[in-house]
N, C-alpha and C positions, 0 to 999 in steps of 0.2 A: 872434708868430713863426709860421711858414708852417710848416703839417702835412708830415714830408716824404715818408709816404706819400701824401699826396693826391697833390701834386706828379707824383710817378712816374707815376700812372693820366691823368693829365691830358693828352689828345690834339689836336691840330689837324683842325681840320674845316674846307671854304671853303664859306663863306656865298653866297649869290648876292649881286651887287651890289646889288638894288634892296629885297632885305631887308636889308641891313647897312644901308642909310641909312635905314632906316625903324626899327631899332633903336638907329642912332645918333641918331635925331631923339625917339624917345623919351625918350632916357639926361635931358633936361632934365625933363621930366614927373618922373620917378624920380627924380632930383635933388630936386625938390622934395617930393615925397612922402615919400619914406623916409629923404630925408637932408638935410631941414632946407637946399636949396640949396646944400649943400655938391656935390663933384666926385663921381660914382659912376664907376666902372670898367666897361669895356664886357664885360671877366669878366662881373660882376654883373646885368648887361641879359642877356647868353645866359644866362644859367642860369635866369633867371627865366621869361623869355620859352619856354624849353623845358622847364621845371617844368608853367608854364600851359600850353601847348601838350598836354604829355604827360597835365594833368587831362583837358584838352576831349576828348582822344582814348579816354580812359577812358571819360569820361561818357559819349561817343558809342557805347560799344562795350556798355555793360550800363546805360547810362540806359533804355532800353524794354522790360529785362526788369522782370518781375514780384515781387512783394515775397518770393514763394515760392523764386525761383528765387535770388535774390541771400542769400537765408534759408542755404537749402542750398549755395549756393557758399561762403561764411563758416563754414560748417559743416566743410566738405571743407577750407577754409584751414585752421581751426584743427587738423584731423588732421593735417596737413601739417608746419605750424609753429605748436604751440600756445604754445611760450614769446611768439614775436613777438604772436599776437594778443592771447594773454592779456594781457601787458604794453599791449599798446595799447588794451586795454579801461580796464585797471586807473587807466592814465594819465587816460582822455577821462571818467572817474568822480572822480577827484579834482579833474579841472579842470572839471568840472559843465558841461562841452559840450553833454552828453546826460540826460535826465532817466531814470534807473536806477530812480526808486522802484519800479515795479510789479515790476522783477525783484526788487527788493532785499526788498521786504512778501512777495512770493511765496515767497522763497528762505529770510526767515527762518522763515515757515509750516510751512515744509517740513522745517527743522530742527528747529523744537522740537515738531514733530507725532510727528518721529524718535526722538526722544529720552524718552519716553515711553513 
């Protein structure tokens, strides 16, 4: 059953012609890809197609900074919105995306050094 606040937020945008055909000439790739040849929905192809888009546009935007700078912008996120990052820490450590040992040996150091 269809979310029916998504629905609500859900707007019309007009595509240029000559990407609409290049996203409808994907939708068969996608098909087979993620849906086993079965029919995908051209829904599906834009949102995807503008998910990817909105990474590349990221990457492009803080892919050349420096390991410092991108250190302290996650910094300033998490003062921002630490529930969100922390959860998404928390997440990308249970799903072992990311290798945490060195914080996690660090951090337990640090506690039972405290606790003494």
């Amino acid at each position: 059953m269809p979310d029916p606040t998504r629905q609500s937020r859900q707007r019309l945008v007009r595509i240029q012609p000559d990407a609409y055909a290049a996203l409808d000439a994907f939708r068969e790739v996608a098909s087979l890809v993620v849906a086993d040849g079965e029919h995908v929905e051209m829904d599906s192809i834009v949102g995807l197609a503008i998910r990817r888009g909105l990474d590349a546009l990221l990457r492009d935007l803080v892919g050349g900074a420096g390991e410092e700078v991108l250190l302290k912008s996650f910094e300033q996120l998490a003062q921002e919105s630490p529930a969100a990052v922390y959860r998404f820490i928390a997440a990308r450590m249970r799903a072992g995306d990311v290798d945490f040992s060195t914080f996690v040996n660090n951090w337990k150091k640090f506690v039972e050094s405290s606790e003494e």
